[in-house]
N, C-alpha and C positions, 0 to 999 in steps of 0.2 A: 535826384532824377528830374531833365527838364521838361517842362511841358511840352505836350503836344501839340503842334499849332498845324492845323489840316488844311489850310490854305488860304488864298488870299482873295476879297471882297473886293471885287475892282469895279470900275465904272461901266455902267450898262448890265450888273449883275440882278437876277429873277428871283424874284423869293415868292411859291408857289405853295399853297397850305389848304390845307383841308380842304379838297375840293372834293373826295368823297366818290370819287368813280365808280358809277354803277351803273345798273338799268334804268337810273331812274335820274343819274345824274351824269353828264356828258361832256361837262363843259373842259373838263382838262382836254379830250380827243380835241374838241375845237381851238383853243388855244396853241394844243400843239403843231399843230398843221401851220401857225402864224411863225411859233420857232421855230421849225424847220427851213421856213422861207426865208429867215435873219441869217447875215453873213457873220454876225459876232462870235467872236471866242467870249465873249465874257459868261462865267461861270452861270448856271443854273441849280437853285436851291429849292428842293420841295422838302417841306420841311414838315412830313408826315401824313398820315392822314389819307395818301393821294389818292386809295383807293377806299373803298369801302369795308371790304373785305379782301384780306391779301397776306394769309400767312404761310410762311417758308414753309415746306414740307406736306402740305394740305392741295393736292393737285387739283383741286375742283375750285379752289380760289383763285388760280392762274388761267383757267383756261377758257373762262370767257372775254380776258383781256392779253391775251396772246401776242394778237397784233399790236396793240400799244403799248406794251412792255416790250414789243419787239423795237419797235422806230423812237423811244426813248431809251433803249442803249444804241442804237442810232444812230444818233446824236449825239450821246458821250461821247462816241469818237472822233466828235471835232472841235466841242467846246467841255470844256469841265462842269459835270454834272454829280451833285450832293443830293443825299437822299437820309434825309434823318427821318428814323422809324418812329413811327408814332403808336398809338393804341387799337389801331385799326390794319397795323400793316408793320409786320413784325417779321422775324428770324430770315432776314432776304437775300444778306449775302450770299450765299451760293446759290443764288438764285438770278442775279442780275449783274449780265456781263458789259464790264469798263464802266461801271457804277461805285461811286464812293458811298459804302454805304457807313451810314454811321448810329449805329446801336440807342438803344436808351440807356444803357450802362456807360456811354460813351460822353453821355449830354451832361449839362453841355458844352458843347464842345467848342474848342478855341480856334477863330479867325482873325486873321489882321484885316481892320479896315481904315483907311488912311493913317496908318502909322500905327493906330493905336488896340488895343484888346477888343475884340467882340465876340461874344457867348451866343451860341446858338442852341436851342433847343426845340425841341416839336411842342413844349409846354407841361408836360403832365409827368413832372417830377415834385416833390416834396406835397403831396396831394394830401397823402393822411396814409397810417399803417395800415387802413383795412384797404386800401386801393394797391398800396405796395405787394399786398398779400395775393391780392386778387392777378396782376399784372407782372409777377412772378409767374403762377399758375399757368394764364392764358401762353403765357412764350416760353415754358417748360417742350422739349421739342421729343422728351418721350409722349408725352400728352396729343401733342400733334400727330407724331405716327399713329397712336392707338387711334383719332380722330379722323385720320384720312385712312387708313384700315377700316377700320367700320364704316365709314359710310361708304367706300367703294363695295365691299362686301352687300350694304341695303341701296347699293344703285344711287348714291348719291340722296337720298332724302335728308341725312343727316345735315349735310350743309346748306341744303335747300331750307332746311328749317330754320336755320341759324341764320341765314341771309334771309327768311320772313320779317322776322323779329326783329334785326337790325334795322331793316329797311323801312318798321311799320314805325320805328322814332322820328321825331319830326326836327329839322335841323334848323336851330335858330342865331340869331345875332347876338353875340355877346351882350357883358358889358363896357359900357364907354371905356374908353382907353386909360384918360388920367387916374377911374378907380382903380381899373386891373393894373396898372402899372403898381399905385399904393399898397395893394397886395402882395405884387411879384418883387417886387424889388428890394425889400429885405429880406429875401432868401438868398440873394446873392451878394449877400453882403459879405469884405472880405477877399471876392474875388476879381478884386482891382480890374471892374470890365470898363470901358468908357461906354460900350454898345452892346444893348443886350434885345435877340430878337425871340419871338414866341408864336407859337401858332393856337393850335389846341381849342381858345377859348371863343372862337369866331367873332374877334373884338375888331377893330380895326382903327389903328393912329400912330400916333408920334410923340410920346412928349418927353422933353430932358425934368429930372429930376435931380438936382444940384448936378454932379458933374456926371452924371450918368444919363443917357437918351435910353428909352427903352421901346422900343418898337413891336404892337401889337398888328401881327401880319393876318388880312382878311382872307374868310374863308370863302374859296373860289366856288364855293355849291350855293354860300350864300349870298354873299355882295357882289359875286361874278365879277369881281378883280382881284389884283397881284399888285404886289410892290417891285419897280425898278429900282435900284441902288443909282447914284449918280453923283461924280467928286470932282473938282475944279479947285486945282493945287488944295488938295486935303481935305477941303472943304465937303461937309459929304450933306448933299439933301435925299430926300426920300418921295418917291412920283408912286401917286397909285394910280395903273392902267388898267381899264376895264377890257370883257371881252370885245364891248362894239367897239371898241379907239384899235381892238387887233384884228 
């Protein structure tokens, strides 16, 4: 059976990560208002995370972001938009229309980028069993009915409380890249990537590791930038754009 290869990494492509959309955090609406204004088809990557709280089935997690779940499928409709689910924003597929959504069962998942293999993931696979246990649990989707049951039944406290608690964690900067890379990058050993991107750990760089580049994409709540993709005959460099340069 051949691999799945879900699309292709072209020049001018967005790679958009944990930027954590909430009350308390804004900065994706801002950014998006800047992509809306761009004439480019080149794909757009958020690669988890994008909101704070945001799980399939739980209707009090959609409906304070309504309108921006509205004007980013949008969008999809004129340039190709990926949405790999992260730990924070899960079960979406039926939920987000002309959106490619791509699972954590999914990750990571195979792109071409100048020719060659690139792995994408939101980050938070091979973490340890008791996290696989736990992240099982959380996107069990009878779990989420019984949770969005209930707490429409107490008026919404239920997720009010659960969005306290998230909200009361304090969101910090990783680690430097060349460590997180020596980390990450024997887990994917084997799997013949040239390019392997990651979100999750709010690190933020670039660096090749013999024949492999491994790209630690920064988090948009924290470093208030994103990575541009950009190729010249093959050649692929990596631009990080903040939000005041959009």
């Amino acid at each position: 059976m051949s691999e799945k290869v879900w699309g292709e990494i072209t020049t001018g492509s967005i790679f958009i990560a944990d930027s954590h959309e909430s009350d308390h955090f804004g900065y994706l609406e801002r950014l998006w208002g800047f992509l809306e204004a761009q004439s480019s088809e080149a794909p757009i990557f958020l690669m988890g995370d994008v909101f704070d709280l945001l799980f399939g089935g739980v209707e009090a997690s959609f409906a304070p972001h309504a309108e921006l779940l509205r004007r980013i499928s949008s969008l999809a409709q004129r340039r190709p938009l990926y949405w790999l689910e992260g730990n924070h924003d899960f079960n979406l597929s039926p939920f987000l229309e002309g959106i490619t959504v791509i699972g954590r069962e999914s990750q990571p998942a195979l792109f071409r980028l100048g020719g060659e293999r690139a792995l994408l993931a939101h980050g938070d696979w091979k973490i340890g069993w008791g996290y696989e246990i736990y992240t099982k649990l959380i996107r069990n989707p009878w779990i989420l009915k019984i949770l969005n049951q209930m707490d429409q039944k107490r008026g919404g406290k239920i997720f009010e409380w659960v969005k306290a608690r998230v909200s009361a964690k304090t969101l910090r900067v990783g680690p430097p890249c060349k460590a997180l890379s020596r980390q990450r990058l024997p887990l994917y050993q084997g799997k013949n990537a040239k390019w392997i991107f990651e979100g999750h750990f709010h690190s933020c760089g670039w660096v090749k590791e013999q024949e492999t580049s491994y790209v630690a994409l920064p988090s948009l709540a924290c470093n208030e930038s994103y990575f541009v993709v950009e190729l010249n005959v093959n050649v692929v460099s990596i631009k990080e754009s903040t939000l005041k340069e959009s």
